[in-house]
Structure formats: C-alpha cells, structure tokens
C-alpha positions in Angstrom: 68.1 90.7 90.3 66.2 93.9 91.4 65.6 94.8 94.9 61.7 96.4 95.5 60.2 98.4 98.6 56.8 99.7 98.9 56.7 103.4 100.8 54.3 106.3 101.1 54.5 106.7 96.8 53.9 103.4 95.9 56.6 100.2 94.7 60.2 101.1 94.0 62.5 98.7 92.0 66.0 99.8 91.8 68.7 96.9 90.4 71.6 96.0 92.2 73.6 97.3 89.6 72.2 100.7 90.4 73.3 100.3 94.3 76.8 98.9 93.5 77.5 102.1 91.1 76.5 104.5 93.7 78.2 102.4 96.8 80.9 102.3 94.5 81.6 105.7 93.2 80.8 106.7 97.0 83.9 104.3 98.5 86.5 105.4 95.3 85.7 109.6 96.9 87.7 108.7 100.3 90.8 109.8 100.6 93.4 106.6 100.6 91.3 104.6 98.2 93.0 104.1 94.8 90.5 101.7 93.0 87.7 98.8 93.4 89.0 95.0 93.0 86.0 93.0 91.5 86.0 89.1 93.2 86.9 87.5 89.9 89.9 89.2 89.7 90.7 88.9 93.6 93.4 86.3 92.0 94.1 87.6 89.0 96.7 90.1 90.0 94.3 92.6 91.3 92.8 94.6 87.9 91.3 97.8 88.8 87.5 97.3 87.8 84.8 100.0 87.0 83.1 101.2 90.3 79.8 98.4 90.5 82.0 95.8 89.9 84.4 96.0 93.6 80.9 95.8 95.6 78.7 93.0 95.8 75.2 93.2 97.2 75.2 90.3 100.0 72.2 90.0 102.0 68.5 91.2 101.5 65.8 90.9 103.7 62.8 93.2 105.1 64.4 96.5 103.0 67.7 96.0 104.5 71.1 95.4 103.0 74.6 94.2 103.8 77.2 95.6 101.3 81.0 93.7 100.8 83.2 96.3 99.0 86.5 95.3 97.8 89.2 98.3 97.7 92.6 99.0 96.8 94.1 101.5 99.3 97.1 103.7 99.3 99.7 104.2 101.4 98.9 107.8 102.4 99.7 107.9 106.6 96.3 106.8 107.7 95.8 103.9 109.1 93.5 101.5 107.3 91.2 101.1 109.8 90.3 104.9 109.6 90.2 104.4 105.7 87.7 101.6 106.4 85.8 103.5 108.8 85.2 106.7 106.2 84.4 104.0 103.5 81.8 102.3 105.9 80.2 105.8 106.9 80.4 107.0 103.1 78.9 104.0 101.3 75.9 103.5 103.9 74.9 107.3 103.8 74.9 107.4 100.1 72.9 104.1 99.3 70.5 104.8 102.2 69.7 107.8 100.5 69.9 106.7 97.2 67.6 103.4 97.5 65.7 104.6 100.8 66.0 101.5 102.3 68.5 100.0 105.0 72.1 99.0 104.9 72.6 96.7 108.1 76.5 96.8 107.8 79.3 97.4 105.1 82.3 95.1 104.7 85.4 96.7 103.6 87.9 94.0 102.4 91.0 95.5 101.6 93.3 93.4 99.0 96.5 95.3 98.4 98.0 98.5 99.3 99.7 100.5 96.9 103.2 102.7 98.2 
C-alpha cells in the first residue's frame, strides 16, 4: 500500500516500506536501542529484524500517521521511559521530514531488554 498527499508541487506517493526504513533506521540511532523486533517474531524468541520490519504503519487519515515501533533495548542506566521518549521525538522528526506529512503519535513497544 502507498500513502499519497497533494502539496504546492503536485501528488507525492511514497510506500510504507519507505516510511518504516526511515522510522526505523531513525529509532535503531538512539542510544539504549539494540535492534527492531518485527510482530511475527514477537513470539518467536525475539529475532532481530532489518530496520522496516520492527515498525508498522497503523493509522492513515487526512496526511497524518500513527507509527507502532517495536524495539529491543539495552540495559545502559536510562530509564526506558527516556529511551522511549528519544525514540518518539527521533522517529516523528525524521518521517515528518522525510514524507512531509503528519505523524499524530509513535508507539514504542519495548519486548525485551538485553543486560
């Protein structure tokens, strides 16, 4: 599925395999994040996926996006909710400017922390 948007220089398509990668690679450049967890494998002993594969495009509607992204954190002194936080901040910034369109709200879900 491909998500479209009209602005000042015509239609824009961009797939949501494009926003995952970039929502993605943004969330595995915080500190305390050691990998992506896809929802397949949210069972399966927690694989570490490629970075599209840990974030899932949820909701669209009227060039805004919700964003789940499923992370693997470290153990590193911060607490998660300050991990979360910089993931949140990271991944909106980067797909708002990469797609030009909205992200209402990022969901972190954290599934295992590594020591």
């Amino acid at each position: 599925m491909k998500l479209t948007t009209f602005n000042s220089f015509g239609k824009i398509t961009i797939s949501k395999r494009a926003i995952c990668k970039v929502a993605g690679v943004s969330a595995l450049e915080c500190v305390g994040v050691v990998g992506l967890v896809s929802q397949r494998s949210f069972f399966k002993g927690n694989a570490l996926t490629t970075a599209h594969k840990g974030v899932v495009v949820t909701s669209l509607e009227n060039d805004c996006m919700k964003l789940d992204v499923y992370v693997v954190m470290r153990h590193c002194g911060v607490s998660a909710s300050a991990v979360s936080e910089s993931i949140r901040q990271s991944v909106k910034y980067s797909v708002e400017r990469f797609a030009g369109m909205i992200v209402k709200s990022v969901a972190v879900h954290i599934v295992d922390v590594r020591i």
